[in-house]
N, C-alpha and C positions, 0 to 999 in steps of 0.2 A: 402362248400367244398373249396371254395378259400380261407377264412379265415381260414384253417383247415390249408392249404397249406401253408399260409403267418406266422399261431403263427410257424407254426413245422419249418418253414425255419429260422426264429428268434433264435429260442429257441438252431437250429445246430447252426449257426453263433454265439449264444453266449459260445456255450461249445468249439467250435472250437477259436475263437481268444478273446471269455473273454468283447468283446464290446456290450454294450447297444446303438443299434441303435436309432437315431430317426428318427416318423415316419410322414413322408409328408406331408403338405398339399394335396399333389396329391395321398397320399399313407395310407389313413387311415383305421382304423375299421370302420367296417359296422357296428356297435352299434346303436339305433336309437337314435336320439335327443329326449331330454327333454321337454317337453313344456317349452315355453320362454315367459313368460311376458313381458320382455324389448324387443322385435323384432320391435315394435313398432317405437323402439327410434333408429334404425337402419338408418335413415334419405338416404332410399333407393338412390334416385337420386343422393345425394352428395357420396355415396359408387358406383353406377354404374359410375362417372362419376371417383371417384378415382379408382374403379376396373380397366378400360379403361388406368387412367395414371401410377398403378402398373404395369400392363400389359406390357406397353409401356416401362414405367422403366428397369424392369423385360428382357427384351427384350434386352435393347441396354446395359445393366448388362453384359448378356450372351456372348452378341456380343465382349464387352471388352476385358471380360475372355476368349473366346475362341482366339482371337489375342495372351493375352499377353501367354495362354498357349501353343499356337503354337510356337511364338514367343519371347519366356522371355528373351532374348537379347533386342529383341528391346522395350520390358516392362521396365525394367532396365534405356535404354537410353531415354526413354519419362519421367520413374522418375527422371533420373540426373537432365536432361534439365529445369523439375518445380524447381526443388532445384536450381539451376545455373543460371538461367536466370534473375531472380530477385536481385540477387547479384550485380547486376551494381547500385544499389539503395542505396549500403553501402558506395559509396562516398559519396551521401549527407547524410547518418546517423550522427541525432545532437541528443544527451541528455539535456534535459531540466533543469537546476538546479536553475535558478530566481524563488523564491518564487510567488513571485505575478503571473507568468507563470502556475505554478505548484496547486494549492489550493484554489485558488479563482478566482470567475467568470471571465470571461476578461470585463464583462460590470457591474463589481463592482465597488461602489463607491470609493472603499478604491483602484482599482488600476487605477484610474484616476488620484486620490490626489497622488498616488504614481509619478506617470507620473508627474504632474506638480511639486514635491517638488522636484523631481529631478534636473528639466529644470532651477527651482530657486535658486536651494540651494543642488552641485551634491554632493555626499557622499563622502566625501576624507579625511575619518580620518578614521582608525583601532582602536578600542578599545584594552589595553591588562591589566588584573588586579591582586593584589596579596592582599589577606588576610593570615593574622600574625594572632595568637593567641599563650597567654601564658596557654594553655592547664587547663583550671581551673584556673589561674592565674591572674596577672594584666599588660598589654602591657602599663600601663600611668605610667614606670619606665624610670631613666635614663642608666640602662640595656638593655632593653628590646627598647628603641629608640635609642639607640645606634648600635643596630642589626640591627635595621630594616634602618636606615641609609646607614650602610656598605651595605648591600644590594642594595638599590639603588643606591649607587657608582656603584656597581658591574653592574647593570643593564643599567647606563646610560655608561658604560666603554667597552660596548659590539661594536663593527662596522662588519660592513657588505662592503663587494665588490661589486661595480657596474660597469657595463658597460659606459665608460665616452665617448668622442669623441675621431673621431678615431680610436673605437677601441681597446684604451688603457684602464686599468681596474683603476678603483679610490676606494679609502678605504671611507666611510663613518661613521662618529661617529652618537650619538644618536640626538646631536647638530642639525645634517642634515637630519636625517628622522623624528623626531618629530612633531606631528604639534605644530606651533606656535600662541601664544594667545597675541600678542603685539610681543615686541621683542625678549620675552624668551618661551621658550618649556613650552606648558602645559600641565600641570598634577595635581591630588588630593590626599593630603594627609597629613594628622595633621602634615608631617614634615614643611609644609609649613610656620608654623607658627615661626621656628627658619632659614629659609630659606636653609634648609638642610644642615647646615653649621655643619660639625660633630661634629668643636673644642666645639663651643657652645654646642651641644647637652649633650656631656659627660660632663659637667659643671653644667649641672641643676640637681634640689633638686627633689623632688617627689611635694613637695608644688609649686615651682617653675611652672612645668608642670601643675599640675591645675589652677593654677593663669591665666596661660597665655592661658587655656583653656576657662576658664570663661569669661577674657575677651575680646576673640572671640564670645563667645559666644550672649552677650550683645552688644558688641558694632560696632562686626564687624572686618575684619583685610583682608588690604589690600595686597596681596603679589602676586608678580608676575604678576600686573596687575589685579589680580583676588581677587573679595570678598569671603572669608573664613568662611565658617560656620561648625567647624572641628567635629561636633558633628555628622554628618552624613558621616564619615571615622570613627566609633567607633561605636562597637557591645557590647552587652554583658553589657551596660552602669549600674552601680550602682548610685546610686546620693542619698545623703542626703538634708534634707528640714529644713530651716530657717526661723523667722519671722524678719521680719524690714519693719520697718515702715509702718505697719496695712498691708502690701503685705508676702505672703509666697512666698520663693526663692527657687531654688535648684540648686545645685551644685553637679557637675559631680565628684568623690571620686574615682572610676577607672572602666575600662572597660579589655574586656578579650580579645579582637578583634580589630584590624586597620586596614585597606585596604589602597592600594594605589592605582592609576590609573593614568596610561601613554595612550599618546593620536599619531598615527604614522601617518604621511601624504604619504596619496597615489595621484598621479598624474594620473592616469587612471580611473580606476575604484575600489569601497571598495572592493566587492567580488571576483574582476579578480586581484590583485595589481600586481604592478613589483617584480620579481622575488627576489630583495634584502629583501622588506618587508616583505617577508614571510621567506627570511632567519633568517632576524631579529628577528622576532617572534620565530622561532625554537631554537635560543639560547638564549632568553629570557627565553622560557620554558626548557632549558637545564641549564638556572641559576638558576632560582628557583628551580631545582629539587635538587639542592643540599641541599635545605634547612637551616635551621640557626641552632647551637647546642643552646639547652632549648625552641625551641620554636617550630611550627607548621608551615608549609606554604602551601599553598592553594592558584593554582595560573589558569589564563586561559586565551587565545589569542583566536584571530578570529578565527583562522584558525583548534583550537582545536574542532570545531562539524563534522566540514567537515573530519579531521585525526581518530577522538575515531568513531563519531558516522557513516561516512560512510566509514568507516575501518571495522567496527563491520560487516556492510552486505555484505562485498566485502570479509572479510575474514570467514565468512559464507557459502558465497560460496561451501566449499569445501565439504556443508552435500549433496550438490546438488550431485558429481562426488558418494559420498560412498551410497544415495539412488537408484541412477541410477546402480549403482552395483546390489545391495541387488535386484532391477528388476529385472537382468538380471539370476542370478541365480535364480530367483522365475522364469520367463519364459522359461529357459530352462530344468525346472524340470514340468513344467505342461502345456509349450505348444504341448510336445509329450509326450513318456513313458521313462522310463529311463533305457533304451538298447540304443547300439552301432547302431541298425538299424533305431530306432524309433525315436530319441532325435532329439533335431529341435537347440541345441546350438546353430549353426551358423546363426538358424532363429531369433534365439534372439535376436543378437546381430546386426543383419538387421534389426531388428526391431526399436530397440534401432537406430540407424544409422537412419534410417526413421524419430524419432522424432526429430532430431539433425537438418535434411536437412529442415524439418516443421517450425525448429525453423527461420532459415537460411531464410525462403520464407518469412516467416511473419516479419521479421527484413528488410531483403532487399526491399520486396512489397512496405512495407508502407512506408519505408524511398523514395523509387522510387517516391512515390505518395506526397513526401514531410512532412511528418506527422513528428514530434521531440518525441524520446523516455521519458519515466517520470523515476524517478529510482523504482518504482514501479513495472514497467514492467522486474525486474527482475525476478519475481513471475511465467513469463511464463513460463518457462521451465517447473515446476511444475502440470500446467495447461495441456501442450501439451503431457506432460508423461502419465497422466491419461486419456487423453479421447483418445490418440493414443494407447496404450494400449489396451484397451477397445475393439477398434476397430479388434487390431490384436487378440484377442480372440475369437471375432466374426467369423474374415474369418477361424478361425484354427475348430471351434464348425462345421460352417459349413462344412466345407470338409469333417473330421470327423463323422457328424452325414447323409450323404449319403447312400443312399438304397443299401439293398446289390448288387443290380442289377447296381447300378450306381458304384461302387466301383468297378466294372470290365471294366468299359468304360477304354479307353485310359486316359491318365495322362492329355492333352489338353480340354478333353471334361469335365472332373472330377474340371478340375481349371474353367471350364467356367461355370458349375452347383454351384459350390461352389460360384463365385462373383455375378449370380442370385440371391443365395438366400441372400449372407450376403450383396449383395451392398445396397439392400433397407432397410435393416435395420440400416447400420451405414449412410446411407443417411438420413434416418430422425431423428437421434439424431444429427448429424451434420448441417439440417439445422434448426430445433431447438437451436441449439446451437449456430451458427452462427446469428441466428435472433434475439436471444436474447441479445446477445454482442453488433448488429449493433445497435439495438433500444437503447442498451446503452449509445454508444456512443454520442448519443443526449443531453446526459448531460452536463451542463453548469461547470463542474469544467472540465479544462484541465486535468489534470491528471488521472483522471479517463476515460476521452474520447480518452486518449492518450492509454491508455489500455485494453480498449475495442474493439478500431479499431484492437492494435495489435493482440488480443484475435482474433478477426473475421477472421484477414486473417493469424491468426497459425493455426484456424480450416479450414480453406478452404485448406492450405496445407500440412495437416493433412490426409483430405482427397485422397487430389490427389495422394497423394507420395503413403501412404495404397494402393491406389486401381493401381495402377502399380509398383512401385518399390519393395513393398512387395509382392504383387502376383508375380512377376518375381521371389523373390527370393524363393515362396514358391512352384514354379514350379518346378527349378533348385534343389529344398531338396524331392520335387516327383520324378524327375528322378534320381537321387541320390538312392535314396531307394531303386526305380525300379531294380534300377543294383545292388541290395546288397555291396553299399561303404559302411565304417564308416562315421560315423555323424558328428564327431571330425575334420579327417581326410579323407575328401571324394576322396582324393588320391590314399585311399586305399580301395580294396577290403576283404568284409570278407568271411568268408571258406564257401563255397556251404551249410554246413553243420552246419552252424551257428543257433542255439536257442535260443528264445528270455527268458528272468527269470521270473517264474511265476508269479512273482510283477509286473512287467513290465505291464503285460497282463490284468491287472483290471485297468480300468476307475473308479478311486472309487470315483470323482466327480460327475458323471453320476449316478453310483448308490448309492451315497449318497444325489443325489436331488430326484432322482426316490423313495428313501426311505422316506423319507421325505414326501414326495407329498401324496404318497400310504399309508401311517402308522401312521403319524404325523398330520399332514395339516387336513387327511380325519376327524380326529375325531373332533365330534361336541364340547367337551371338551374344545379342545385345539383351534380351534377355537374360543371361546368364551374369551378364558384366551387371543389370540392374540388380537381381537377386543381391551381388558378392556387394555391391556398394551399400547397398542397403543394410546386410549383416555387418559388414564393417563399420559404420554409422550409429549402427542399432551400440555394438560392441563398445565404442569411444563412447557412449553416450552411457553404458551400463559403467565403464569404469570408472565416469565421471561423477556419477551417480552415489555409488557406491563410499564414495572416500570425500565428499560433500560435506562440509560444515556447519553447524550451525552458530551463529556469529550474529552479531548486532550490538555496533558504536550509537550513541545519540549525534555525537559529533559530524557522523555522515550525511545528516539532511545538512549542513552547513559548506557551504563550496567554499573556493577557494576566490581569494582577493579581497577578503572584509576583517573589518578590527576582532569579527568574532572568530573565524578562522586563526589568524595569527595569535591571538591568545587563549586559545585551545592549545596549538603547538605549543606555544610559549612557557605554558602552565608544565605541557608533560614534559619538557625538557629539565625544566627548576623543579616545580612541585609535586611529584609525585606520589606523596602521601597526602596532597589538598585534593581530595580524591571525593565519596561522596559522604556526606554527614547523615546519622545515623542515633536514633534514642533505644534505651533499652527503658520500657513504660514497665513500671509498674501499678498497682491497683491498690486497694484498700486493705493491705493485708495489716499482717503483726511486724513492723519492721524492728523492734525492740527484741522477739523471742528470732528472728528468723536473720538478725546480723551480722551473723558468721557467714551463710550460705551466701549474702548479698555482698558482704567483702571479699568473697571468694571469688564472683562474677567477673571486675576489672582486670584479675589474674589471670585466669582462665580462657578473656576473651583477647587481653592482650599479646598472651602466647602466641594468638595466630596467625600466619604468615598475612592474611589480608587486610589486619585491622594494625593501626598505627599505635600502639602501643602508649604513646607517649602523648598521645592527644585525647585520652579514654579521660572525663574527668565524670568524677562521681561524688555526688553531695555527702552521700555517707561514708566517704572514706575520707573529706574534708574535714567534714565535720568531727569524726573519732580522731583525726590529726591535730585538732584543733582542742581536743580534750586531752590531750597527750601534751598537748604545748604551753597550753594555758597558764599562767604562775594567780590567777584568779582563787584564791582561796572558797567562795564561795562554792564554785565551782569543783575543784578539788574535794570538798565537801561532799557534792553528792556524786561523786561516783565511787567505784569501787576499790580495792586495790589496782585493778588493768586500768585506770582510767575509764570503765565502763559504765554507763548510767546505772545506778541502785535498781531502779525499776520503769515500768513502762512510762509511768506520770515524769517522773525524771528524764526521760528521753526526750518527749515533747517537749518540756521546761528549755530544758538548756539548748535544743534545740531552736527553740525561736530565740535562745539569746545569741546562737551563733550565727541566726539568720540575720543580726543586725549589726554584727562586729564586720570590721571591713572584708573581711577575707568572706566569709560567707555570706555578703549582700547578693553576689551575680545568682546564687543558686536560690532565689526568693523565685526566681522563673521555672524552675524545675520542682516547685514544691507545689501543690495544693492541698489545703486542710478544711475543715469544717470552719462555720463562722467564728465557733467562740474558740478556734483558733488550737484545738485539743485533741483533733485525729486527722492523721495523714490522709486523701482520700485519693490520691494518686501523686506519684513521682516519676521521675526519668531522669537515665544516665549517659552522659552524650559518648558517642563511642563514631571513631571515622574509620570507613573503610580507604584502602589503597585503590588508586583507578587500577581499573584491569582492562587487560588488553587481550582477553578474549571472552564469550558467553560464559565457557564452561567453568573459566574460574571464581564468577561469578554467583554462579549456581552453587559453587563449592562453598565461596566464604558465607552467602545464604543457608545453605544447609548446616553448617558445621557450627556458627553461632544460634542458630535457631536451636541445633541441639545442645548447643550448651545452656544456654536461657533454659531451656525447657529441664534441663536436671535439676535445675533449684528445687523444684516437685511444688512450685505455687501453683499452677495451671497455667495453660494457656488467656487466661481471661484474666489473671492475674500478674503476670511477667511474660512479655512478649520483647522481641526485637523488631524496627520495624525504620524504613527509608523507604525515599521516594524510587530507589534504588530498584528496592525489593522488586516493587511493581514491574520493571524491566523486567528482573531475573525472575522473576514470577512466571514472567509470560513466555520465556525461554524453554522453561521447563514442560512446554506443552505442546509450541508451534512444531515441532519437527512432528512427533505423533499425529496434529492434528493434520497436517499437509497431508501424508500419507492416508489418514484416512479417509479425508474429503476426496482427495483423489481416487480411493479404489472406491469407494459410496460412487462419487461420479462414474465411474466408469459400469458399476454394476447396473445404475440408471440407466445409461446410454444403451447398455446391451441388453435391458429389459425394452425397452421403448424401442430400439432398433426389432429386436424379437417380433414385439407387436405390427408393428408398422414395415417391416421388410421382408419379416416370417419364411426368413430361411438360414440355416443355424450357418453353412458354411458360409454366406453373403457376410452374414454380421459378423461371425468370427473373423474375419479378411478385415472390415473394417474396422473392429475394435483394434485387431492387431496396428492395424495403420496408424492409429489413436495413442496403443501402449510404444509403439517407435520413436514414433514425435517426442512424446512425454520424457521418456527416458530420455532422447536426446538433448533436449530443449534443457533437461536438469544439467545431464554429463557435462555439456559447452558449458553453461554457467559454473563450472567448478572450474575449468581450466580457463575462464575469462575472470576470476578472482571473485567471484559473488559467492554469498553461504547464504544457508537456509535462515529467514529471517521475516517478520510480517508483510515485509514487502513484496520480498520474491515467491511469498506464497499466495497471497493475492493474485500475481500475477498469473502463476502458474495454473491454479488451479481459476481462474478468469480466460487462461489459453486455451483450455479442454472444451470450449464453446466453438472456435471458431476450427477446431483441429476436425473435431466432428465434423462438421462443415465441410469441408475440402473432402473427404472419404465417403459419407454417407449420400451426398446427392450423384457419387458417379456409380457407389454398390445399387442404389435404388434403379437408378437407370439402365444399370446393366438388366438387372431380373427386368424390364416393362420390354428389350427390345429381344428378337430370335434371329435364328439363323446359327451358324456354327460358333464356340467359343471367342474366336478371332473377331469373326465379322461384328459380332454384339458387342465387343470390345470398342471396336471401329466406332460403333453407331452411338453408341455411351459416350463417347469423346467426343464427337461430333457435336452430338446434342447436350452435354453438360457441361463440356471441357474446357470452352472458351470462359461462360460464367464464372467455373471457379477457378479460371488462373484470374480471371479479373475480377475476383472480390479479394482473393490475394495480394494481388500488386496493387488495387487501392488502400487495402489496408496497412499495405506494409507502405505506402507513399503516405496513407495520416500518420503515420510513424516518425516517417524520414526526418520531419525538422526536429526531432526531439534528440537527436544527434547533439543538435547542440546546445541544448539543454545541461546548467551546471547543477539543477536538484539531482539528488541521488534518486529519488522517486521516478520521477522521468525518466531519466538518463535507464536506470535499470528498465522501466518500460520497453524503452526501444529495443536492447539487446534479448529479452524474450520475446518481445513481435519480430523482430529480426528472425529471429531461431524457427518463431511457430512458421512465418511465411515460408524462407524455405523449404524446412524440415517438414512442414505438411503440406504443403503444396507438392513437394518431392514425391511421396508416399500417394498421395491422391490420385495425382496423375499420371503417374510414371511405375512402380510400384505393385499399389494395388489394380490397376489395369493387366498387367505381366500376370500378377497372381491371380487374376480371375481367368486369364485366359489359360491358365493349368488346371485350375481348379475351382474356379466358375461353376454352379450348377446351372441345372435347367432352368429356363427364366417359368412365370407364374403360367397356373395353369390356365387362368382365365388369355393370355397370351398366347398357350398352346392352340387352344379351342377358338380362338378368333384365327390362328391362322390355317387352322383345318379347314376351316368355315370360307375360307378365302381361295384356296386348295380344292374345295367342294365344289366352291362357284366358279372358277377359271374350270374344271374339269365339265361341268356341266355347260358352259358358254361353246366351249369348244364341242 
């Protein structure tokens, strides 16, 4: 009779306003239970003792909501205050931009060697380069050097304004920012060989010009203090082959490509310089962009990664402002119905407002707490959109799906039922998701730790903001209603007489998951075809997985259509061994007793396939060349019969006399000595790696020179090999391990904190499973959409495992709160959780959508893992694990049982 009473009172309330209630925990059918073969796995104790802390939960939930709905003023002002308070923390907000900061471990070897070549040898020269090409042609003309000349006129005839003393401002020529390599500016390039002297240039022959290439080639040529080897400033190289004298020769015939390379002194720092030297550079690349008529130019400054490639995501940006839009009109069309009584716009847009303030918490918190942002951490907003979202769907379901007896409470009591039921549920995806970040945070790459902390505490104020500033405002839109305002315009009242449009008045969310559940899901068919899709899914995602790379170009943050782009390609098609530059530092050892071992070095390292051979220059191989050469009698004098210094005092001696003769001026930069000019106190030997064109080989030329340095037997603190390179492949060497374990760390989280909070083993294992499907999937697709493992796509990945949670966990939760047979709690879990999380999904994957056209690689990769996660979890959430719970669903909680006994008791005793 009661249930007679409860479908017919249903069935008016649905012909009267069109809604599909759901129905309570506390307010179910008396239908009996199914026999349960899982009740077993119910791990009684640990669910009485979580029943006890839902309870308790549950409780001071109500307590909340009943304040802020008395109260949504002072709801309001408790959410300002978490938003505001933390704001004192954005004085110390620092962004991290030092590579070795940012990528690799702080207790990597490669940033110790960073630290010491620093301390030895600080970085105060800017690279800036230009490659010429005759577009299929031949640049070895006296045309074509004759352009390229004027050009460097043009280039060295640029000056910049400085701040002098005083106060007073000073013109600076190229003279005076250049670095200097002896007395004159150095720089590289086959002009060097006519000493850029234009009259000469325009005077030579085409024969002319290989002659005097050849013999540089052979013999050497000294200019500017610096030995010339012009063949590596020419791309493109043809050469023809000769016999003489039982030797084959070849000779250079012409080349389609030259570079040039300028060299600029900085006095502070290379990354931070004085504001002139980046002037400089700006109209450096404002001169080359005019280009030369007949030829090509291809040019790039320092300063160009940091302008193209973090210009690209700063001006990126703006898909953030047009997703956060595309939100908000999706929230205000399905956080109410769409009448002037119903519509929640303005809740929208507080909502949105909520995620803003969240962001605001977790920027100020952590900088409060001293933490440096990554630029990485630009990605939050993204993050905090979808799981706040999420959230605000949750408290809006709840309210919404309230008994029709509660929907006559007062506005206070109705807000205080609704944060009951939804606080425990956006409680435990939130600290799921916060547990899974913190554990992240444990990883040994800054950058990622730097974005995990801030992930942790945007969900924590995620939270807080949702659970009062948003309940305040969704108070403020009940009493609103109350009084028949406009939605729009709650200024205004609408006419006593006002009718809502019969569209309005369908929930077709609601009964479109009820449809589903009942019509769809029930059948054994289609359950079967879900399981086989799913396996097959799960499969494609394992095999993607599995055969996954790991890979990482710097060149990738740089799109396509800019001069930095084009001379990137430009460089790998000519230059392939202008690849990265590299010092082998040595310390204060014995260089006298120990240089054999140290001429041994160039040998050694030039054998190997990634190091350029022929561009290894080493002072002390110059230097003993130079003692072999000498017809200096003096000289001759103090060495040996090898031309060997007599002894150590002799080494130093002749040493500073070779540091003044032409040929040994450039190497006065790779020497440091004591004052009185009489012990070496460190050195360095330049040595270039070949660009490579994948991690792994990288890691290869890293390890295989690092072992060869390290046999010399001086120590690591003594002879190191060391690039900015390193740091890359440094941070290669870790990111695949760390991914993995951050990931199972997260996962182990999730299923301890699901354990606590759901306390029952088969519920959580269904949803972890849910969790490890996605994952898996979301890597597999990225192998066959061409991404590898790299800081980015780990970031993200391990960033998706928040919102993956999400979609699984609030429809497991909901199943154990509702009874009745497998199916039917199915049914009711979809009903009442369903709609939410397909609509924190499709909002999140709609903040996504404009980043489609997005040309960062950062972004761009964003989308196609929120792409993955929306589907792929959404898939599994709703479709998936609903199927699997209605096989193997246990019993929902006992405090559920025993309310519906109690319900049972009292219909049996009424009647």
């Amino acid at each position: 009779m009661a249930d007679d009473e409860k479908k017919n009172g249903e069935t008016e309330l649905e012909k009267k306003n069109g809604e599909t209630e759901l129905v309570k925990d506390l307010d179910m059918s008396s239908i009996d239970e199914e026999d349960d073969s899982f009740n077993a796995c119910n791990f009684v104790f640990l669910e009485q003792i979580s029943d006890r802390i839902t309870s308790f939960v549950q409780g001071v939930f109500h307590r909340i909501g009943g304040f802020c709905g008395r109260y949504p003023w002072a709801s309001l002002l408790i959410g300002f205050a978490i938003f505001a308070l933390p704001l004192v923390g954005l004085r110390r907000y620092h962004e991290e931009t030092n590579a070795s900061k940012l990528w690799v471990p702080s207790n990597s070897r490669a940033v110790g060697d960073a630290r010491m070549s620093e301390q030895w040898f600080p970085a105060m020269l800017r690279v800036v380069r230009v490659i010429i090409t005759a577009d299929g042609g031949d640049v070895l003309t006296p045309e074509a050097l004759t352009r390229a000349v004027e050009l460097d006129e043009s280039i060295k005839n640029i000056t910049v304004q400085s701040e002098g003393e005083n106060g007073t401002t000073v013109d600076l020529s190229f003279a005076q920012v250049c670095y200097h390599a002896g007395p004159q500016c150095m720089q590289m390039s086959i002009l060097q060989l006519w000493q850029y002297d234009k009259a000469t240039i325009q005077k030579l022959t085409k024969q002319q010009i290989l002659t005097a290439i050849h013999q540089s080639k052979s013999s050497g040529s000294s200019r500017m203090g610096m030995s010339v080897d012009v063949v590596q400033y020419l791309g493109g190289v043809e050469v023809s082959s000769s016999a003489s004298g039982g030797q084959t020769e070849t000779e250079i015939e012409s080349a389609e490509a030259m570079s040039m390379t300028y060299f600029i002194q900085t006095y502070e720092n290379r990354l931070n310089p004085e504001p002139y030297v980046l002037e400089w550079e700006q109209r450096f690349l404002d001169t080359c962009s005019e280009g030369i008529e007949g030829y090509s130019v291809y040019y790039l400054a320092v300063r160009s990664f940091s302008d193209i490639g973090g210009g690209t995501i700063k001006g990126d940006l703006r898909f953030l402002g047009v997703g956060y839009i595309l939100v908000i009109l999706y929230l205000t069309i399905n956080l109410g119905n769409l009448n002037f009584l119903e519509s929640k716009c303005l809740v929208a847009l507080g909502g949105i407002v909520c995620i803003v303030m969240s962001m605001a918490f977790s920027v100020g918190f952590s900088s409060l707490l001293g933490f440096a942002a990554g630029p990485l951490n630009r990605l939050l907003p993204f993050l905090l959109l979808g799981i706040g979202v999420d959230n605000m769907f949750v408290f809006v379901a709840a309210y919404d799906n309230l008994s029709s007896e509660e929907k006559g409470f007062e506005v206070s009591e109705k807000i205080a039922l609704m944060v009951k039921h939804a606080g425990v549920s956006i409680l435990i995806t939130s600290l799921t998701d916060f547990s899974a970040f913190a554990i992240g945070a444990s990883t040994i790459i800054p950058s990622l730790r730097s974005f995990c902390l801030f992930s942790a505490f945007g969900i924590v104020g995620v939270f807080l903001v949702t659970l009062f500033f948003f309940t305040g405002i969704l108070t403020y839109d009940q009493k609103r209603e109350k009084a028949n305002r406009n939605a729009c315009l709650f200024c205004c009242k609408l006419p006593s007489d006002y009718s809502r449009n019969e569209c309005s008045k369908r929930p077709l969310f609601y009964r479109f998951f009820d449809h589903i559940a009942t019509t769809v899901l029930a059948l054994l068919p289609v359950k079967i075809v879900v399981v086989v899709v799913a396996l097959l899914l799960f499969a494609i995602g394992l095999a993607g997985t599995v055969q996954i790379e790991q890979d990482y170009q710097e060149d990738w943050f740089i799109p396509e259509g800019n001069y930095f782009y084009d001379y990137i390609q430009i460089s790998k098609q000519y230059f392939q061994s202008d690849g990265d530059e590299a010092f082998v530092f040595f310390g204060a050892v014995d260089y006298y007793a120990n240089d054999e071992k140290l001429l041994w070095l160039p040998e050694e390292l030039g054998a190997m396939p990634q190091i350029a051979s022929s561009r290894i220059d080493f002072w002390l191989t110059a230097y003993y060349g130079w003692l072999n050469q000498t017809t200096d009698a003096s000289v001759i004098d103090s060495t040996d019969s090898k031309r060997r210094p007599k002894d150590a005092d002799e080494f130093i001696r002749l040493l500073n006399l070779f540091l003044q003769r032409p040929s040994g001026m450039k190497y006065e930069r790779d020497i440091n000595m004591n004052e009185e000019q009489t012990v070496i106190t460190s050195s360095r030997m330049l040595v270039w790696f070949y660009k490579t064109s994948k991690s792994s080989e990288g890691i290869e030329a890293m390890d295989n020179s690092r072992a060869i340095v390290d046999s010399v037997g001086l120590g690591n603190e003594n002879a190191f090999i060391y690039s900015r390179i390193l740091l890359t492949w440094e941070g290669f060497t870790v990111i695949r391990a760390e991914l993995f374990r951050n990931v199972g760390l997260a996962f182990a989280v999730v299923f301890l904190v699901c354990m606590i909070l759901i306390a029952n083993i088969i519920t959580v294992l269904l949803v972890l499973c849910c969790v490890v499907f996605t994952m898996v999937e979301v890597v597999g697709v990225l192998y066959f959409w061409g991404l590898t493992i790299n800081v980015v796509t780990t970031i993200n990945i391990v960033l998706s495992i928040g919102l993956v949670v999400d979609y699984a966990a609030h429809i497991g939760h909901s199943f154990m709160l509702a009874s009745g047979s497998k199916q039917q709690r199915v049914r009711r879990c979809l009903r009442a959780m369903g709609a939410a999380v397909f609509n924190g999904g499709i909002t999140t994957f709609l903040a996504f959508l404009p980043l489609i056209m997005s040309k960062s690689f950062v972004f761009s990769t964003f989308f196609k893992v929120f792409l993955l996660v929306a589907f792929c979890g959404l898939f599994h959430g709703l479709v998936f694990l609903p199927v699997a719970l209605s096989w193997f669903g246990p019993a929902p909680y006992l405090s559920v049982q025993r309310q519906k006994e109690k319900q049972q008791y009292t219909a049996a005793t009424d009647v």
